[in-house]
PQR file with spaces between the fields and no chain letter, atoms N, CA, C, O and H, PARSE charges and radii, in Angstrom:
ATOM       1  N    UNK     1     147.924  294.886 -103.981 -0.4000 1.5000
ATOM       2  CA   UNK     1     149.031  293.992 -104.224 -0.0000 2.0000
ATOM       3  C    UNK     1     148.652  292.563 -103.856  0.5500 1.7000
ATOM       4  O    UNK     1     149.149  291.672 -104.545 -0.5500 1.4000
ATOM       5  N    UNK     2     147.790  292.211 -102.801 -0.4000 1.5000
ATOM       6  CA   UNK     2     147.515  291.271 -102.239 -0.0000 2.0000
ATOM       7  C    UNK     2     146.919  290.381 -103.379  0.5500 1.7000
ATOM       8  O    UNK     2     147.265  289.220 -103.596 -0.5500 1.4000
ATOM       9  H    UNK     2     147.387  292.935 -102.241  0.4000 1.0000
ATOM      10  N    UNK     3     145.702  291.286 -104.278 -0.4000 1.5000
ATOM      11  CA   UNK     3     145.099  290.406 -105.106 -0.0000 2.0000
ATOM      12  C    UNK     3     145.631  290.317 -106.448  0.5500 1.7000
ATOM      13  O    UNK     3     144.885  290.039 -107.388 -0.5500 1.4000
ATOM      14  H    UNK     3     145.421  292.229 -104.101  0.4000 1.0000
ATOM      15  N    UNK     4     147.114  290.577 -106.639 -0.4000 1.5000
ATOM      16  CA   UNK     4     147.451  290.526 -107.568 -0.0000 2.0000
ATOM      17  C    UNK     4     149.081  289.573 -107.792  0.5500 1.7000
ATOM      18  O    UNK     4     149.940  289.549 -108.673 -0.5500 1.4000
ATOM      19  H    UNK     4     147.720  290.803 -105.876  0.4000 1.0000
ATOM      20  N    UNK     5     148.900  288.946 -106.599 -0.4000 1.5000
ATOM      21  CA   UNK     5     150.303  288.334 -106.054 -0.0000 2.0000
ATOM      22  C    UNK     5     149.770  286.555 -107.270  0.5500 1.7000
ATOM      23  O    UNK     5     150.458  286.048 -108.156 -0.5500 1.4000
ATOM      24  H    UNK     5     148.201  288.966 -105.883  0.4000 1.0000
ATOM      25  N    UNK     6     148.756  286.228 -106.904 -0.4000 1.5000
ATOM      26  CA   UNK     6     148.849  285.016 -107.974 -0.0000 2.0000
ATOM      27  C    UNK     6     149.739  285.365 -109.272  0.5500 1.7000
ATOM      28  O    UNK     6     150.559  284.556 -109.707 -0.5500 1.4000
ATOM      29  H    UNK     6     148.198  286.640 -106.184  0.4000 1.0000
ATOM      30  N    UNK     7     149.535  286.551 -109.824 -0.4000 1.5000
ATOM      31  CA   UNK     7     150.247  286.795 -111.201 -0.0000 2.0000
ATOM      32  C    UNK     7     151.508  287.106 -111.175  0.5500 1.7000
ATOM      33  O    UNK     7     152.201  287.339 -112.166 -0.5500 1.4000
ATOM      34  H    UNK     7     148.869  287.209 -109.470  0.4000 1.0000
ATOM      35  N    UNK     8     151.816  287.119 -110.169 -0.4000 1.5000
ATOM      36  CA   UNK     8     153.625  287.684 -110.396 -0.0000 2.0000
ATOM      37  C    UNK     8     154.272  286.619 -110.779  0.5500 1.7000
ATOM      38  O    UNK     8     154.153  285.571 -110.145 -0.5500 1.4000
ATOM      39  H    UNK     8     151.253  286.929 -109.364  0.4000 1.0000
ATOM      40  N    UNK     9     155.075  286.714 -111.896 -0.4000 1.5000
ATOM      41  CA   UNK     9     156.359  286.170 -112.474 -0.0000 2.0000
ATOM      42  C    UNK     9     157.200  284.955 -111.226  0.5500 1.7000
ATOM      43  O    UNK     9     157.493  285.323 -110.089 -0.5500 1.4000
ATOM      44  H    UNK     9     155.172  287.566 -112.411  0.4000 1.0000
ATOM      45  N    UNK    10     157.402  283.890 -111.614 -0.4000 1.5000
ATOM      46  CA   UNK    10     158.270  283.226 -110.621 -0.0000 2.0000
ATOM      47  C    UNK    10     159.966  283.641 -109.929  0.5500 1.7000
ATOM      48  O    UNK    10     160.698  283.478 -108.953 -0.5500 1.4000
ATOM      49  H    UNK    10     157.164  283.591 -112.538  0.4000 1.0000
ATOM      50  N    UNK    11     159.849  284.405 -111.545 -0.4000 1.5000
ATOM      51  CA   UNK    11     161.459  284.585 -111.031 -0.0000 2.0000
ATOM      52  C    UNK    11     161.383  286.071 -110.450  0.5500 1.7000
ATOM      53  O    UNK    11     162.478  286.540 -110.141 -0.5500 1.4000
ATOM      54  H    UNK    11     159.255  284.538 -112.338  0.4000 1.0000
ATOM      55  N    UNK    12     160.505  286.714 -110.293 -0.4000 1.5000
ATOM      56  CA   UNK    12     159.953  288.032 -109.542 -0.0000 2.0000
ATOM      57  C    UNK    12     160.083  287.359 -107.381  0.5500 1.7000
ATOM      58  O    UNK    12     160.622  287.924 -106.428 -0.5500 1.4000
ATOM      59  H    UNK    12     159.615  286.333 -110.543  0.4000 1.0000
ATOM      60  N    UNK    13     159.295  285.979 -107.454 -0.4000 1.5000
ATOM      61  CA   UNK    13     158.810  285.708 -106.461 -0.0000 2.0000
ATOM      62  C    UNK    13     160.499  285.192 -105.766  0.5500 1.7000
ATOM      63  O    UNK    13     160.952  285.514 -104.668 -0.5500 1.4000
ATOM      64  H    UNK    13     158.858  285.520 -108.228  0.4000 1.0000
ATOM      65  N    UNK    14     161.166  284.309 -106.835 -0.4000 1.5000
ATOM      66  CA   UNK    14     162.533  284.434 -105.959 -0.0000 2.0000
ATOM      67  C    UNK    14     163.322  284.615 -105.639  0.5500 1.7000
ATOM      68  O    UNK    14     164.069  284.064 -104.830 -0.5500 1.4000
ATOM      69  H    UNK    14     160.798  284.048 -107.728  0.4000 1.0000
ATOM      70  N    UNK    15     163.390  286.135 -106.667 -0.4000 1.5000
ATOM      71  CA   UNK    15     164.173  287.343 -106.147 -0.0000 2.0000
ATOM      72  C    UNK    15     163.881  288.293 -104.914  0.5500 1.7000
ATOM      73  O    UNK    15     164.691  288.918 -104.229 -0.5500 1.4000
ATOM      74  H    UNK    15     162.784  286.583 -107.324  0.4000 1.0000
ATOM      75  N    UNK    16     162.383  288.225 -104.811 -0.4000 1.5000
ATOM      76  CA   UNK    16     162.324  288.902 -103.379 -0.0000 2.0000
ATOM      77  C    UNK    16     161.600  287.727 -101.881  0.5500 1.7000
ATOM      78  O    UNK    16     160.756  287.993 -101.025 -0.5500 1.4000
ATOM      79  H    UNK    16     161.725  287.717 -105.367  0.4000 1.0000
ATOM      80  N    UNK    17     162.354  286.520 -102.119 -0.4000 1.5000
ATOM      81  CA   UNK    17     162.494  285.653 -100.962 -0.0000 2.0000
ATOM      82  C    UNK    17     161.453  284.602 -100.757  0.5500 1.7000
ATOM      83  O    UNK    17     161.349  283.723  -99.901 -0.5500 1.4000
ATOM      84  H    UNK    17     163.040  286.305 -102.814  0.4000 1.0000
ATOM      85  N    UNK    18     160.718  284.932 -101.767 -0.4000 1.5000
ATOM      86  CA   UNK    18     159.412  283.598 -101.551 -0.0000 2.0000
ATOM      87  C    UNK    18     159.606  282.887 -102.773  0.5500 1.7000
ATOM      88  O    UNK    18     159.960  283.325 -103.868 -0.5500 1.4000
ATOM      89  H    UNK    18     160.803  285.646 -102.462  0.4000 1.0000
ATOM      90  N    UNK    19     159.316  281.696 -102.413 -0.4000 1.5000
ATOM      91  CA   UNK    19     159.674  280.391 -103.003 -0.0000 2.0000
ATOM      92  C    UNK    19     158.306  279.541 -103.493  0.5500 1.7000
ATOM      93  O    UNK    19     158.223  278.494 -104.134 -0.5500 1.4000
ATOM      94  H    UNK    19     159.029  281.340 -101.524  0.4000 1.0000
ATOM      95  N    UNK    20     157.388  280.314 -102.997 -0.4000 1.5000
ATOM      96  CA   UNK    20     155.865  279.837 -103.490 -0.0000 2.0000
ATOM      97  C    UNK    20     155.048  281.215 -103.722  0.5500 1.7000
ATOM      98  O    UNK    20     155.422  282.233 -103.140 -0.5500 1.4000
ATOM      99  H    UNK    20     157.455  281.165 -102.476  0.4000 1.0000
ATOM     100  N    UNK    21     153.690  281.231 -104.762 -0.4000 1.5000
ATOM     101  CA   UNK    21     152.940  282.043 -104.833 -0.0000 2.0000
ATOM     102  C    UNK    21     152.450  281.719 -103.178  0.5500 1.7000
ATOM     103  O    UNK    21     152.353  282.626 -102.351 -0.5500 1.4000
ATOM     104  H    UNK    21     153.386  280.403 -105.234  0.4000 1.0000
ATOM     105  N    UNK    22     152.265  280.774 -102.975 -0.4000 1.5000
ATOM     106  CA   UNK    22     151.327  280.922 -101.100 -0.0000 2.0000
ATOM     107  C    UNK    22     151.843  281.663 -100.326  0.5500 1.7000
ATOM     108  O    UNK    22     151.332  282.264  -99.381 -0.5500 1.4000
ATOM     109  H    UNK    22     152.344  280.038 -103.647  0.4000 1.0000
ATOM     110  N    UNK    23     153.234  281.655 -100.812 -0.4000 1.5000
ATOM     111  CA   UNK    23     154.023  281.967  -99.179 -0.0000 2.0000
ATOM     112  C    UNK    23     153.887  283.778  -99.831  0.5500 1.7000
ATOM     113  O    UNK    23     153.821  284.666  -98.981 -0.5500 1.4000
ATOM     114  H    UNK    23     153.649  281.167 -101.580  0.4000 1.0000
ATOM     115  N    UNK    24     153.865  284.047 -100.886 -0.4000 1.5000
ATOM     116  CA   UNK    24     153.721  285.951 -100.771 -0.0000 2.0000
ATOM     117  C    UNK    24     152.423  286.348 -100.674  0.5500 1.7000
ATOM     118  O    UNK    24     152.183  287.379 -100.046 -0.5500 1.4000
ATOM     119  H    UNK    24     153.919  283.326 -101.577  0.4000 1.0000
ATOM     120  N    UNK    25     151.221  285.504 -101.354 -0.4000 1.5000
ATOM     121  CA   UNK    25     149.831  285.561 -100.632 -0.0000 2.0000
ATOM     122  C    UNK    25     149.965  285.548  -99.456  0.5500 1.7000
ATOM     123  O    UNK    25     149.852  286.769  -99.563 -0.5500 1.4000
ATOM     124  H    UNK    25     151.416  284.666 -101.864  0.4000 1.0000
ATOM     125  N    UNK    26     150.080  285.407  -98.532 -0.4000 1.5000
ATOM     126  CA   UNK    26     149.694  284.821  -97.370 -0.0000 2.0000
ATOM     127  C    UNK    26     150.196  286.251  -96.705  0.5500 1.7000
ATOM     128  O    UNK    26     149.694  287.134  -96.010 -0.5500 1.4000
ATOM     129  H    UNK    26     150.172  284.415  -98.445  0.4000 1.0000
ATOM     130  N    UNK    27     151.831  285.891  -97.491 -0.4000 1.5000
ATOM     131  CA   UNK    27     152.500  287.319  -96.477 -0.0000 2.0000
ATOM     132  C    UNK    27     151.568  289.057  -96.742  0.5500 1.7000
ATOM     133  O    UNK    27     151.593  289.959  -95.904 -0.5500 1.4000
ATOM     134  H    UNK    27     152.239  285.173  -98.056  0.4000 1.0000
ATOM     135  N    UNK    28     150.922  289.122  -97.924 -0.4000 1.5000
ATOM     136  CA   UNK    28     150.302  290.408  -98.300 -0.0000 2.0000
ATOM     137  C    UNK    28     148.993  290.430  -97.416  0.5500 1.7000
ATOM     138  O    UNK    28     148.756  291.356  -96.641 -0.5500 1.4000
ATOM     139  H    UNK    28     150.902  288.389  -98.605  0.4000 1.0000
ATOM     140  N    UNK    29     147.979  289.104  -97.628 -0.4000 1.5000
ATOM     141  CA   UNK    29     147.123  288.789  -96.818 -0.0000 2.0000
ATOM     142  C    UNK    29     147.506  289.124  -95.406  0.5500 1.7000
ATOM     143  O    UNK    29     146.746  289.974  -94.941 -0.5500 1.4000
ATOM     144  H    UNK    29     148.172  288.351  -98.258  0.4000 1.0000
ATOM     145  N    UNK    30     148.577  288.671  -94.453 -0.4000 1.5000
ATOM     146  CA   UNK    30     148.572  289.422  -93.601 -0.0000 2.0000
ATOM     147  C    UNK    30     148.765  290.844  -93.171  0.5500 1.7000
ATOM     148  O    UNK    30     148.326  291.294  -92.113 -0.5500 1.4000
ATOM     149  H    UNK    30     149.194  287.980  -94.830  0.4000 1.0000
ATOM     150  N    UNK    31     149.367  291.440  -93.948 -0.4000 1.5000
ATOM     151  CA   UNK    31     149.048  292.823  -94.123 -0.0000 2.0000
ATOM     152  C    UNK    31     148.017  293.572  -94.442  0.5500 1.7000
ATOM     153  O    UNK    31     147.823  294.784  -94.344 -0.5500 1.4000
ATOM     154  H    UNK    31     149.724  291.074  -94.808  0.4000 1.0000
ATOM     155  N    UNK    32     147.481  292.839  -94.773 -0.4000 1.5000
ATOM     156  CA   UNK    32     146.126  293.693  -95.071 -0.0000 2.0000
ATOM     157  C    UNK    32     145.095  293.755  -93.852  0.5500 1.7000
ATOM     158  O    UNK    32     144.430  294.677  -93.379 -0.5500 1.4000
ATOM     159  H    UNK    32     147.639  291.854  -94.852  0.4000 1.0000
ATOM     160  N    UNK    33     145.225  292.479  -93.552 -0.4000 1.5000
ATOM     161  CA   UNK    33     144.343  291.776  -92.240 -0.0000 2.0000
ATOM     162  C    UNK    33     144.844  293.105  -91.167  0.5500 1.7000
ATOM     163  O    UNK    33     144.095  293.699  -90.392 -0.5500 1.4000
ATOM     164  H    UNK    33     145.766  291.731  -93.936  0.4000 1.0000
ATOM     165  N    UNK    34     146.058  293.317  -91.340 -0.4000 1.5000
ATOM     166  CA   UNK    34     146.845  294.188  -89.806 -0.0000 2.0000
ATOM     167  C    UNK    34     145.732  295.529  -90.312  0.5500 1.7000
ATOM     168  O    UNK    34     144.894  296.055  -89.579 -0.5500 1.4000
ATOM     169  H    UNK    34     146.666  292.834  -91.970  0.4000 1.0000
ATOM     170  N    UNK    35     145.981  295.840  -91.605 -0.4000 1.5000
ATOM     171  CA   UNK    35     146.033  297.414  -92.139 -0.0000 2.0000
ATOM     172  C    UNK    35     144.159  297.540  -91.161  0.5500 1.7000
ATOM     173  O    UNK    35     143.837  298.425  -90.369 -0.5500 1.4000
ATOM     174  H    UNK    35     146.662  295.413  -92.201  0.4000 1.0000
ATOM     175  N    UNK    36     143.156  296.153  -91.689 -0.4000 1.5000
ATOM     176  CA   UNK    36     141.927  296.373  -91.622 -0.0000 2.0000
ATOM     177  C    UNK    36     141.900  296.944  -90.004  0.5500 1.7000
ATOM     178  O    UNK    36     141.617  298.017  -89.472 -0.5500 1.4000
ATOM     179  H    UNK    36     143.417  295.434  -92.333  0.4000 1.0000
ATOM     180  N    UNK    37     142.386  295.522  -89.511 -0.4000 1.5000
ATOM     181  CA   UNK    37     142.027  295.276  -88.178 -0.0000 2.0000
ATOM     182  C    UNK    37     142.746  296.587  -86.955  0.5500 1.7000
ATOM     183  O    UNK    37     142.263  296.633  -85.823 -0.5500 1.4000
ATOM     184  H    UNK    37     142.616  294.650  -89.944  0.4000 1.0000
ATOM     185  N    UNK    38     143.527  297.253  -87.228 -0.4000 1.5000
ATOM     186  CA   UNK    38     143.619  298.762  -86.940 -0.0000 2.0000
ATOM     187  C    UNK    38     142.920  299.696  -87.293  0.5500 1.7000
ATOM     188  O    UNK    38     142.881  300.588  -86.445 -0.5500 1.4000
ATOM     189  H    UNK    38     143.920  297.216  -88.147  0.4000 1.0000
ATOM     190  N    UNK    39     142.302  299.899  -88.249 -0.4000 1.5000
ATOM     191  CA   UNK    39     141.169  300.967  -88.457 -0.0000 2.0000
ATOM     192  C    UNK    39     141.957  302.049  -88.951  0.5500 1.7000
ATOM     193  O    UNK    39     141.884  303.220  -88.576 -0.5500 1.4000
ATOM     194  H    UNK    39     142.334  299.175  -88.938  0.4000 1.0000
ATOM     195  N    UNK    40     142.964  301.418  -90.105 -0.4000 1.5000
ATOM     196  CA   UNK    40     143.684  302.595  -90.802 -0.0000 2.0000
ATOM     197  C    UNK    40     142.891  303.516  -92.357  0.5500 1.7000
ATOM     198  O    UNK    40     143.233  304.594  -92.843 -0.5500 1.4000
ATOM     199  H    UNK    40     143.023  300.468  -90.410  0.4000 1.0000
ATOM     200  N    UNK    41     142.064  302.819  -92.679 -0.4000 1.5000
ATOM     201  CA   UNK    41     140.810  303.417  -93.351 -0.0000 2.0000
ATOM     202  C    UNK    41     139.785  303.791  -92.585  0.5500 1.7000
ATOM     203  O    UNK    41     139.454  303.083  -91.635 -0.5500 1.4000
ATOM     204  H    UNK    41     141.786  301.943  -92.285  0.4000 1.0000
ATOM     205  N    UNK    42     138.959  305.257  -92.955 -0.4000 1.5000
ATOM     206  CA   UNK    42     137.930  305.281  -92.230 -0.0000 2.0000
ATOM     207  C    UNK    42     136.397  305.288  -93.199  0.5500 1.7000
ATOM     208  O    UNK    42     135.227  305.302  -92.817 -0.5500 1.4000
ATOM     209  H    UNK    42     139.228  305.832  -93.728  0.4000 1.0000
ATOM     210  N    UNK    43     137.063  305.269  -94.757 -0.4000 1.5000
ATOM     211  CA   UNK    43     136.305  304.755  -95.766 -0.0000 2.0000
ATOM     212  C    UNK    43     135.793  303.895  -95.500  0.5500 1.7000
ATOM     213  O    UNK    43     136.529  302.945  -95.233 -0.5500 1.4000
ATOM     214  H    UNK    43     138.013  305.258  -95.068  0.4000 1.0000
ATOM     215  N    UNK    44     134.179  303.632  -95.389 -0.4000 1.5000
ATOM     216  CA   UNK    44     133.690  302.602  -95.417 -0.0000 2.0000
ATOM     217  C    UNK    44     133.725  301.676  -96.493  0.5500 1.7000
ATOM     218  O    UNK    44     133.905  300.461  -96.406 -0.5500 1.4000
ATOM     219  H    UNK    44     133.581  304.404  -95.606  0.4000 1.0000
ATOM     220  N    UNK    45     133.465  302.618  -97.911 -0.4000 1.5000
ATOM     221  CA   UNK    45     133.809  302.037  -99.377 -0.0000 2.0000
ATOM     222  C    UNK    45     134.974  301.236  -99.518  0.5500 1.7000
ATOM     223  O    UNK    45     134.877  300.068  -99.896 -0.5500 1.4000
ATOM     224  H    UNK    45     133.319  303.605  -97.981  0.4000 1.0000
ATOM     225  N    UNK    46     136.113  301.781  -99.238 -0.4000 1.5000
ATOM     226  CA   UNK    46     137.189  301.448  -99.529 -0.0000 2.0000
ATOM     227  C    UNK    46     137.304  299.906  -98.363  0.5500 1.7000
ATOM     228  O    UNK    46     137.780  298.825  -98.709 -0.5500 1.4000
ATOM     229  H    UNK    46     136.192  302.730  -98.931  0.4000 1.0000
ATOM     230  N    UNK    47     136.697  300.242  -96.912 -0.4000 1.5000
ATOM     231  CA   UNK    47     137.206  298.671  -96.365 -0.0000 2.0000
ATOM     232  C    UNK    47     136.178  297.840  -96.845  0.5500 1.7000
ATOM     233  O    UNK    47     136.345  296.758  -96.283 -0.5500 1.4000
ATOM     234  H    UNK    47     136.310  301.121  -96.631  0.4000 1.0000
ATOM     235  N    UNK    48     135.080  297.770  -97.684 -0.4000 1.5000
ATOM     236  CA   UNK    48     134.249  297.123  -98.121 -0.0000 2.0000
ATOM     237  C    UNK    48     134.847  296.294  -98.980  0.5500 1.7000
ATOM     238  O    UNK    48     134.560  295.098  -98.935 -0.5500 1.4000
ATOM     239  H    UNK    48     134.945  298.649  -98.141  0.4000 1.0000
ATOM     240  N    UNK    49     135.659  296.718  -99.791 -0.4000 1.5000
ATOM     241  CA   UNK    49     136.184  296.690 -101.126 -0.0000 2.0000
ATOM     242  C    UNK    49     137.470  295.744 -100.490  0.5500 1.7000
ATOM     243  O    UNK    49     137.685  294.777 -101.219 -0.5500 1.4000
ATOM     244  H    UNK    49     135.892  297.689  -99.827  0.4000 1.0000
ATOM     245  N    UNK    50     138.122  295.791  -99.625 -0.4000 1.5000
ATOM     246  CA   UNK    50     139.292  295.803  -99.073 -0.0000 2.0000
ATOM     247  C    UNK    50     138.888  294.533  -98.706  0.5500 1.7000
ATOM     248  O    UNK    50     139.796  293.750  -98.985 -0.5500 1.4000
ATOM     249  H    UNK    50     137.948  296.577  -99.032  0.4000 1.0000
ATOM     250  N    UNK    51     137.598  293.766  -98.028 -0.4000 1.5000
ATOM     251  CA   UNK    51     137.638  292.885  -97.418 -0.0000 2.0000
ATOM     252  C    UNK    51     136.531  291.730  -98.870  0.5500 1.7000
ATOM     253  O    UNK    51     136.418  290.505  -98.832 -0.5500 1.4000
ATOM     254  H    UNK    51     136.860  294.402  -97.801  0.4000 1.0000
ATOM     255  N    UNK    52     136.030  292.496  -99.741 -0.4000 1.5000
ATOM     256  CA   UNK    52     135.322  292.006 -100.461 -0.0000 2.0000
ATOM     257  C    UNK    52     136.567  290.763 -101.596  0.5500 1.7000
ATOM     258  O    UNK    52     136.350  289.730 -102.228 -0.5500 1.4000
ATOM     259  H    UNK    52     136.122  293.491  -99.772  0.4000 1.0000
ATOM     260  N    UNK    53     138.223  291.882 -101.267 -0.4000 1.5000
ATOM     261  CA   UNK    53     139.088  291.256 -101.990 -0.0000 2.0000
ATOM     262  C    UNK    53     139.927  290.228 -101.442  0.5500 1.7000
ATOM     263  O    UNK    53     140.633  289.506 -102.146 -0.5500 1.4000
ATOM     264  H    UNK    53     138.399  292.721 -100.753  0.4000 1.0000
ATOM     265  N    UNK    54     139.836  290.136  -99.859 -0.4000 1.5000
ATOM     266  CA   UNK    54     140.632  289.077  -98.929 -0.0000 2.0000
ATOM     267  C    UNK    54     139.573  287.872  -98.869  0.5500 1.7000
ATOM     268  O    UNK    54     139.915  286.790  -98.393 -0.5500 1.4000
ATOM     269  H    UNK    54     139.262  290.723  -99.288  0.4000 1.0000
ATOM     270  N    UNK    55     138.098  288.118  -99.434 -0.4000 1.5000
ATOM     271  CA   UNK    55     137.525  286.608  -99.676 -0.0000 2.0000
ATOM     272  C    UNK    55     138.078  286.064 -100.809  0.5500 1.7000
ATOM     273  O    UNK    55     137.416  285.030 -100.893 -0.5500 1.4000
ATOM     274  H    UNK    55     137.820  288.997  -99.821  0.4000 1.0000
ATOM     275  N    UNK    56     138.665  286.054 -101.526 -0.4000 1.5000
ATOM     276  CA   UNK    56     139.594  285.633 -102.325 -0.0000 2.0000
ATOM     277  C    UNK    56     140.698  284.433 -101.917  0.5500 1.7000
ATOM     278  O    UNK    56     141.118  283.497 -102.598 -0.5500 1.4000
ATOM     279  H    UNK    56     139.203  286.895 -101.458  0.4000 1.0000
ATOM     280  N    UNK    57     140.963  284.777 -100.716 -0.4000 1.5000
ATOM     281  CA   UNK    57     142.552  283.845 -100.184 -0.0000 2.0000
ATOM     282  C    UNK    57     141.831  282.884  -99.183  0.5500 1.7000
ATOM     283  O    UNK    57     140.975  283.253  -98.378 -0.5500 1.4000
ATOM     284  H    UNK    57     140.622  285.537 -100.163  0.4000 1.0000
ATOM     285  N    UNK    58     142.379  281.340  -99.370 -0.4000 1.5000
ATOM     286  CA   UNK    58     141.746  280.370  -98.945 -0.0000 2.0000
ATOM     287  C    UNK    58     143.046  279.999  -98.449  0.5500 1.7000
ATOM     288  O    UNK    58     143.829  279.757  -99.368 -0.5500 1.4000
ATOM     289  H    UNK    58     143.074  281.041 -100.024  0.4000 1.0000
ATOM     290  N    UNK    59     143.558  279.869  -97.227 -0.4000 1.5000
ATOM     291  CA   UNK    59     144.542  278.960  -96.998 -0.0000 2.0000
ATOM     292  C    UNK    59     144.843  277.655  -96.918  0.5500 1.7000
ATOM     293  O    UNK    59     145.980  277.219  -97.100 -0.5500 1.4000
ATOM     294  H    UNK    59     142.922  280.066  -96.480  0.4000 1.0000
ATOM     295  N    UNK    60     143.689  276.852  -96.600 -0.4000 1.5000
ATOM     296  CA   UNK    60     143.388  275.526  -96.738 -0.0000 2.0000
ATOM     297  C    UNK    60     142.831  275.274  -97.554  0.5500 1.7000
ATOM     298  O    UNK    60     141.804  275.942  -97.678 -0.5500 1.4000
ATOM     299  H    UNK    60     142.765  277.206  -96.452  0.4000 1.0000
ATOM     300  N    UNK    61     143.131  274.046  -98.775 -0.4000 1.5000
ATOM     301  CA   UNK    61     141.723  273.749  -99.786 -0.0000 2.0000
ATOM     302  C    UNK    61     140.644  273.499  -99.659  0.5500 1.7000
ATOM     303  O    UNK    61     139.923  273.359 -100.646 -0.5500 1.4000
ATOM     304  H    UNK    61     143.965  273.503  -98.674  0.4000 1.0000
């Protein structure tokens, strides 16, 4: 979901409370960050993949 939040519809984004694509990036990005940084995968593949897709989100330009 995280890497697919640029594409969502605007009027998607302010029906469920965000008012910018950043502000639901950011919010998925932190979820993911939680999901990694607990060790809720024990797939190595899968957190490879997982973190190969959070180089993606730049918060600062």
């Amino acid at each position: 979901m995280f890497a697919a939040a640029p594409y969502v519809e605007k009027r998607l984004l302010r029906s469920n409370g965000y008012n910018k694509r950043r502000a639901i990036r950011r919010a998925f990005y932190l979820r993911v960050w939680l999901l990694c940084d607990s060790d809720y995968k024990s797939d190595r593949l899968t957190v490879l993949a997982t973190v190969l897709l959070m180089t993606c989100w730049h918060e600062e330009p």
